[in-house]
C-alpha positions in Angstrom: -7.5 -14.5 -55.7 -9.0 -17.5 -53.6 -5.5 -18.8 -53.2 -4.0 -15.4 -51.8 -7.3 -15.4 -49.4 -6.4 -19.0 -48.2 -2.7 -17.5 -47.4 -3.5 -14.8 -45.6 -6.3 -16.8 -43.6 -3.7 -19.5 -43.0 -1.0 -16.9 -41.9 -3.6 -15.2 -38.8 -4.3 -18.5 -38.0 -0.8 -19.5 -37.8 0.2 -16.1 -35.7 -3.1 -16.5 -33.8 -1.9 -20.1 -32.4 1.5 -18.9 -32.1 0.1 -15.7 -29.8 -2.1 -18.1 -27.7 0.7 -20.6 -27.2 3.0 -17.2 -25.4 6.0 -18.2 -27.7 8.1 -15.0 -27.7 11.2 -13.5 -29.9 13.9 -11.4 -29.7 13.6 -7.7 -30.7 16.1 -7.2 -34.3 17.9 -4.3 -34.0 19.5 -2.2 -30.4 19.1 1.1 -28.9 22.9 2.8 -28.0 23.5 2.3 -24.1 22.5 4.1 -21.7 25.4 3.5 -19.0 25.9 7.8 -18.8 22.2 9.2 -19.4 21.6 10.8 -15.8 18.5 12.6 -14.1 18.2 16.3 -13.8 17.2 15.5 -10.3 19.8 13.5 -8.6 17.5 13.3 -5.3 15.1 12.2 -7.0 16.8 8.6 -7.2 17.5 8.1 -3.6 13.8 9.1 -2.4 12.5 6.2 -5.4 14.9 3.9 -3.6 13.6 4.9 -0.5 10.4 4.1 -1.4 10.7 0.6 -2.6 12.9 -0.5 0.2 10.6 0.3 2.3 6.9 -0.8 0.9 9.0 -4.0 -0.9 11.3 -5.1 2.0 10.5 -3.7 5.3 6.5 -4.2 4.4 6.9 -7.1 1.8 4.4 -9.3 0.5 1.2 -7.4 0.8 -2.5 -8.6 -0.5 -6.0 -9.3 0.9 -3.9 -12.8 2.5 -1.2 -10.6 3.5 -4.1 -8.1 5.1 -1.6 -5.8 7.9 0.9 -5.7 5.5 -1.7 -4.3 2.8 -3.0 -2.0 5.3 0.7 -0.8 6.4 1.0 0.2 2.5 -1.8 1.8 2.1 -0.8 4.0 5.0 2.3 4.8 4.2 1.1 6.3 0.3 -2.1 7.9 2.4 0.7 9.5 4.8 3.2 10.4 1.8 0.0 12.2 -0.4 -0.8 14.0 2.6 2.2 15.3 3.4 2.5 16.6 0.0 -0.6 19.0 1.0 -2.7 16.8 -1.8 -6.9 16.3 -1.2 -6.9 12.5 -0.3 -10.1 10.3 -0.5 -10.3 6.3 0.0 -12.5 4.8 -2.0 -13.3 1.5 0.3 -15.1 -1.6 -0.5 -15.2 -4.8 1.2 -13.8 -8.5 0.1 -15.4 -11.1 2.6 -15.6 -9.1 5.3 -12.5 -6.9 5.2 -12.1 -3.5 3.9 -9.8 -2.5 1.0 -9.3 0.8 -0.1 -8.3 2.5 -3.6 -6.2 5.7 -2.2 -6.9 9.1 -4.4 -4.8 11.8 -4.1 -5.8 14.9 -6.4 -4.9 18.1 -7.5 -7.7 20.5 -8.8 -7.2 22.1 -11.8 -7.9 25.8 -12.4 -9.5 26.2 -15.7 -11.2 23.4 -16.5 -11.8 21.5 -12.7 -14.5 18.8 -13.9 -11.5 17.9 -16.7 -9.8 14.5 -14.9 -6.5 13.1 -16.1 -5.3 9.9 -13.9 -2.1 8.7 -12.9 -2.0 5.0 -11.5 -0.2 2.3 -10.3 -1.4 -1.0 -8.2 0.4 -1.3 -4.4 -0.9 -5.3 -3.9 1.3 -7.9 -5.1 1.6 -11.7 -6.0 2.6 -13.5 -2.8 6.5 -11.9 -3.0 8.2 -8.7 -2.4 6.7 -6.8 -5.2 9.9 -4.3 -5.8 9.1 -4.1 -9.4 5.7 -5.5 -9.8 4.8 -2.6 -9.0 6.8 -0.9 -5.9 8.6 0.9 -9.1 5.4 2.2 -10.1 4.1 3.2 -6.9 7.5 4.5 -6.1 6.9 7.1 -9.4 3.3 7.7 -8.5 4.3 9.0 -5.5 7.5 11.5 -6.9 5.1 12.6 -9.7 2.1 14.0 -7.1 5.4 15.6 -5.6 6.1 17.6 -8.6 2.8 18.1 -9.2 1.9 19.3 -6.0 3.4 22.8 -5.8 2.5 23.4 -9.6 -1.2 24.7 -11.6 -2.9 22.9 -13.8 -5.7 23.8 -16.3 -6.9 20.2 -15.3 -7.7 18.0 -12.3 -4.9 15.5 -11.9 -5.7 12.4 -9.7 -3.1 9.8 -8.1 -4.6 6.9 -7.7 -2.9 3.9 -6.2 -5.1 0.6 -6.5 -5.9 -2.1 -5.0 -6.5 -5.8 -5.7 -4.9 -5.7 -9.2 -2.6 -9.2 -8.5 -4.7 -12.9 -8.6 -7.4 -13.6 -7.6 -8.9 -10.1 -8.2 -7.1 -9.5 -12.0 -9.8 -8.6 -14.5 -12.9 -9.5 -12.0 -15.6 -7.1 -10.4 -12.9 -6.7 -7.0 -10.5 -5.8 -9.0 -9.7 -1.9 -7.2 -9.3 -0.3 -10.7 -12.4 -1.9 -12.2 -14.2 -0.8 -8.9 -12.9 2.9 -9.3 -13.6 2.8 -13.1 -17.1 1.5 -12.7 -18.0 3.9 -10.5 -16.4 7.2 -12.1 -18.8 6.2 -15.1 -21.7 5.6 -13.0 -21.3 9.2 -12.5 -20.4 10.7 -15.2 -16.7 11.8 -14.3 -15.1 13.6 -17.2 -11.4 11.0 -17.7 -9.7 12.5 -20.7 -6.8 9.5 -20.0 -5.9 7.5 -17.3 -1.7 6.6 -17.0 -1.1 3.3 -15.3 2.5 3.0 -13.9 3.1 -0.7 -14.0 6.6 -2.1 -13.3 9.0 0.6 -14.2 12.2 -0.4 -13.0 14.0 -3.2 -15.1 16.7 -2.7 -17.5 19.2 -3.9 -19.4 21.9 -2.6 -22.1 22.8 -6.7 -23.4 21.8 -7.5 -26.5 19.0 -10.0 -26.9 17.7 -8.5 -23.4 14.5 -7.9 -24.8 11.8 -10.4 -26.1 8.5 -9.6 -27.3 5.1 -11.5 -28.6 5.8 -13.4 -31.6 6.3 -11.1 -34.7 6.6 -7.6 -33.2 10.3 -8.8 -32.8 11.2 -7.6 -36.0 10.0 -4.0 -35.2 11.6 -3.8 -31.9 14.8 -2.9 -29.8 16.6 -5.9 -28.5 18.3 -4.5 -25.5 16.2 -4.1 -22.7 17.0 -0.4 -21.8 13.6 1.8 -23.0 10.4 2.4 -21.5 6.8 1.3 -23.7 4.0 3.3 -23.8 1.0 0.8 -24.7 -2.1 2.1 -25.7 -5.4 0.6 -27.3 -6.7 2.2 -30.9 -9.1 4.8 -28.9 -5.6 6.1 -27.3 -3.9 6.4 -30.3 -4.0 9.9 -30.3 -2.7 10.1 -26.3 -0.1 7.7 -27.0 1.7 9.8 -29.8 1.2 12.6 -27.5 2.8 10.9 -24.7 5.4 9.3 -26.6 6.4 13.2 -28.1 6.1 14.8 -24.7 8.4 12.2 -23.0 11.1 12.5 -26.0 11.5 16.3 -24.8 11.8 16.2 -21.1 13.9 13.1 -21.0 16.7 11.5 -22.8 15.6 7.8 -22.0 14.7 5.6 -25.4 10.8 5.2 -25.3 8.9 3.1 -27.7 5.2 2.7 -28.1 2.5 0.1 -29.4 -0.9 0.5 -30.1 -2.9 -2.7 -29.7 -5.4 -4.6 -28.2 -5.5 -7.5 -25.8 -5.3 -10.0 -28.5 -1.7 -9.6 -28.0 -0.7 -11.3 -24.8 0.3 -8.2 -22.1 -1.2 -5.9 -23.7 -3.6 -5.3 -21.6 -1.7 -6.9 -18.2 -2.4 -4.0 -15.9 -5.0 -1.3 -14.6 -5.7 1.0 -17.9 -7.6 -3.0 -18.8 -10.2 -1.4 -16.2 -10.8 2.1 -17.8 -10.7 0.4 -21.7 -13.5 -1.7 -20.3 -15.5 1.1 -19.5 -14.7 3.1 -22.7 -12.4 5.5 -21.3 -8.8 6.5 -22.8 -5.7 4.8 -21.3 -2.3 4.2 -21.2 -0.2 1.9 -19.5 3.7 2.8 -19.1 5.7 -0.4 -18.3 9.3 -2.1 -18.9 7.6 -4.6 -20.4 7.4 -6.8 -17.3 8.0 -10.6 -18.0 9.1 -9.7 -21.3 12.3 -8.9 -20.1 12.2 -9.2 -15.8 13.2 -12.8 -15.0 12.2 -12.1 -11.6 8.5 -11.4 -12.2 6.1 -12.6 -9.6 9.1 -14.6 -8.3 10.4 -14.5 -4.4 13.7 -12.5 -6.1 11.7 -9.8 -7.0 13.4 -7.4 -4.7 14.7 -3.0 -4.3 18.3 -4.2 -5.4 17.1 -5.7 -8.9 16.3 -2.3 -10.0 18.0 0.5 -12.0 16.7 3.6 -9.9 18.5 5.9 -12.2 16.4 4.7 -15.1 13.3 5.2 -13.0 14.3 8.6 -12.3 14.8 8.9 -16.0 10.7 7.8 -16.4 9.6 10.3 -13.8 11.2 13.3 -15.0 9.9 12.3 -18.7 6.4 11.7 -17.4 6.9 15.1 -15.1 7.0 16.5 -18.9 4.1 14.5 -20.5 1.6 16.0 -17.7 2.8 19.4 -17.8 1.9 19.0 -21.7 -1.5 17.0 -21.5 -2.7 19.0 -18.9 -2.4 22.5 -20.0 
């Protein structure tokens, strides 16, 4: 018995070193391709395309050193909420000397108002165009408050897009989802879940496309053409949720993992802000670095990106709202 105990504890501490080192592996088995799945909504592509050329080229680099180009962005999403006839609030807070601003869009619900389910995605980005990371998620933000704004709900929906996610503000007290997330439980706001839309756009149908944190390979796709769904163990109910509401409203492969941030990108994104304060979240992502060789590069630009796909996400989220919010 002592030996099988000085196994196991050898093995974590084997897989432990190998997770802090970042060594990665290629997923075992492949998804079919995806070449001919299309969008209900052929529209919908060109106005995610629109939006990502442009807040990612004609905008560009935009952060708190990038400040008009920041403000240009927030804007524009400010502009787009309104014109969709959504309630829009800024939620503004300073960083030496300069306002920032989280930029909340929301749609009341009619049975149960107080109820809150969030929808996010960060605008900022890491000193390069950002067309991926996350102009994709932004870009779906702003299509799902479109479909959600002529439709009722038995809960309040919010669109939030944040600020101040990229370095130097990741995981700190200016981070702009932190900021929000803080706040909302300073006052007791009911969030039932909060869906972070981080880097949506990246994919790939060649094998060994895909690589994952050491380990998980083994129970993973290899090609790089699905959308994750990562949750933490107080999500696990919303995740299978998710995952099942998705599966029926789009035709796009999804997969889903349950973890925590001792697995490195787990918790990479804004739902890190609402697990901190003990709320439920979600982050839906291509897996980012994992599979985008352009991430936080200078190539990081709208052409990368397979807007057919994202369409693909949109229309399965469109489904996983009208589901968790009824």
């Amino acid at each position: 018995m002592k030996k099988m105990w000085f196994i196991l504890i050898a093995l974590l501490i084997v897989f432990g070193g190998l997770l802090v080192l970042k060594i990665t592996t290629f997923g075992w088995f492949g998804f079919a391709k995806v070449e001919k799945l299309q969008p209900k909504d052929e529209e919908l592509i060109e106005r995610l395309k629109a939006h990502v050329i442009k807040i990612s080229q004609e905008i560009g680099d935009r952060s708190i050193f990038k400040y008009e180009e920041l403000t240009q962005t927030a804007d524009y999403i400010t502009k787009q909420f309104k014109d969709l006839g959504l309630e829009v609030e800024l939620q503004e807070y300073y960083i030496p000397g300069r306002p920032v601003r989280n930029i909340i869009a929301q749609k009341v619900g009619t049975k149960r108002p107080k109820e809150v389910l969030i929808v996010g995605a960060h605008y900022d980005t890491c000193f390069n165009p950002g067309a991926n990371d996350n102009t994709s998620g932004l870009a779906g933000l702003l299509e799902l408050a479109r479909f959600v704004a002529s439709k009722e709900y038995a809960m309040t929906i919010k669109f939030i897009a944040f600020v101040n996610e990229e370095p130097p503000f990741f995981k700190t007290e200016k981070m702009g989802s932190l900021v929000y997330a803080r706040r909302a439980k300073e006052i007791g706001e009911d969030i039932k879940l909060a869906i972070i839309l981080e880097t949506i756009g990246y994919y790939s149908d060649k094998a060994f496309s895909q690589r994952y944190p050491i380990l998980l390979g083994p129970f993973y796709p290899n090609r790089a053409n699905f959308i994750a769904v990562i949750g933490n163990p107080s999500s696990f109910g919303w995740t299978r949720r998710a995952v099942k509401a998705f599966k029926r409203s789009s035709p796009l492969p999804i997969r889903s993992l349950v973890a925590t941030g001792f697995i490195p990108g787990v918790d990479f994104s804004d739902h890190w802000s609402f697990w901190k304060m003990g709320y439920c979240a979600l982050m839906v992502t291509d897996t980012a670095f994992y599979r985008y060789p352009h991430y936080h590069q200078s190539s990081d630009t709208f052409e990368k990106l397979d807007y057919r796909c994202i369409a693909l996400v949109v229309e399965g989220l469109e489904g996983v709202l009208s589901e968790l919010v009824r």
